[in-house]
C-alpha positions as CSV (number, residue, x, y, z in Angstrom):
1,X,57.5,48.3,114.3
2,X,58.8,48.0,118.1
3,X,61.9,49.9,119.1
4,X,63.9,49.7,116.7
5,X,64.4,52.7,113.8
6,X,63.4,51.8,109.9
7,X,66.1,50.2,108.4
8,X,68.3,49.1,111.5
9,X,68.0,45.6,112.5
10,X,67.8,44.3,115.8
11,X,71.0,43.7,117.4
12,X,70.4,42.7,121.1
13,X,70.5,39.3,120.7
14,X,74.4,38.7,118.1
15,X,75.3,41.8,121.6
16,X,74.2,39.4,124.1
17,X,75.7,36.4,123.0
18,X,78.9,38.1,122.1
19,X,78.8,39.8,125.7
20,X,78.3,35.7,127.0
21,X,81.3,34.4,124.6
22,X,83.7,37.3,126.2
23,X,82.7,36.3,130.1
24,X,83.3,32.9,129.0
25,X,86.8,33.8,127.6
26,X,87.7,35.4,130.6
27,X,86.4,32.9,133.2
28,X,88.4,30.4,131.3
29,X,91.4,32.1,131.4
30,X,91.3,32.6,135.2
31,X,89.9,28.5,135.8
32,X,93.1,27.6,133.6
33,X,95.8,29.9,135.0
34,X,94.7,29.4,138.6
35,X,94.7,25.4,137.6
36,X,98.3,25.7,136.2
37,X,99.5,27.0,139.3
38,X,102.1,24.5,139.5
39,X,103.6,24.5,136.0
40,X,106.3,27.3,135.0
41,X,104.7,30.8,134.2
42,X,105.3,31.3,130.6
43,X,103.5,27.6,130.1
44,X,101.4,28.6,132.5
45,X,100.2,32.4,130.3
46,X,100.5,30.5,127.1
47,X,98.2,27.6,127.8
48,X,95.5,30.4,129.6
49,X,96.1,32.3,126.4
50,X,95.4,29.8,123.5
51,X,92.8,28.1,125.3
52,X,89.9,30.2,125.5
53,X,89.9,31.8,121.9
54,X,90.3,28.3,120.8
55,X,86.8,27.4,122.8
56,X,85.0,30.3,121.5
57,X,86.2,29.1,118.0
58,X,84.7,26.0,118.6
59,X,81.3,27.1,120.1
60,X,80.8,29.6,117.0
61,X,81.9,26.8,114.7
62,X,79.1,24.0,115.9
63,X,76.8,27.3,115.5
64,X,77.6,27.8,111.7
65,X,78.1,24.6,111.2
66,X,74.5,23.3,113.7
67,X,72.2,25.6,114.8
68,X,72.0,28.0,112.4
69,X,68.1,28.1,110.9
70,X,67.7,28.8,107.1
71,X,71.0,27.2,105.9
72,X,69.6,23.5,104.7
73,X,69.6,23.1,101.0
């Protein structure tokens, strides 16, 4: 039965790739604003904003769309 009660599944893994996703998100932010450090600030916060979100999107996307087992027909 392992650790984990009767009826709750086990959610460490969907936590620690979730927990990956957000570090990502955030290391991307800083690598983009510090590389825009030339360009005006509200480009500058925009582009750092939009970016990451729209990585993660991307990464979950070719995982639904890829890697997830039990989905061939």
């Amino acid at each position: 039965m392992g650790n984990t009660p009767a009826g709750r599944p086990n959610l460490s893994k969907p936590l620690i790739m979730g927990a990956v996703l957000a570090v990502l998100g955030v290391v991307l932010f800083l690598v983009i604003y510090i590389a825009l450090a030339e360009s005006e600030a509200i480009i500058r916060l925009f582009v750092a904003m939009c970016v990451p979100p729209a990585v993660i999107a991307a990464i979950i996307g070719v995982y639904v769309l890829v890697a997830r087992p039990g989905n061939s027909q």
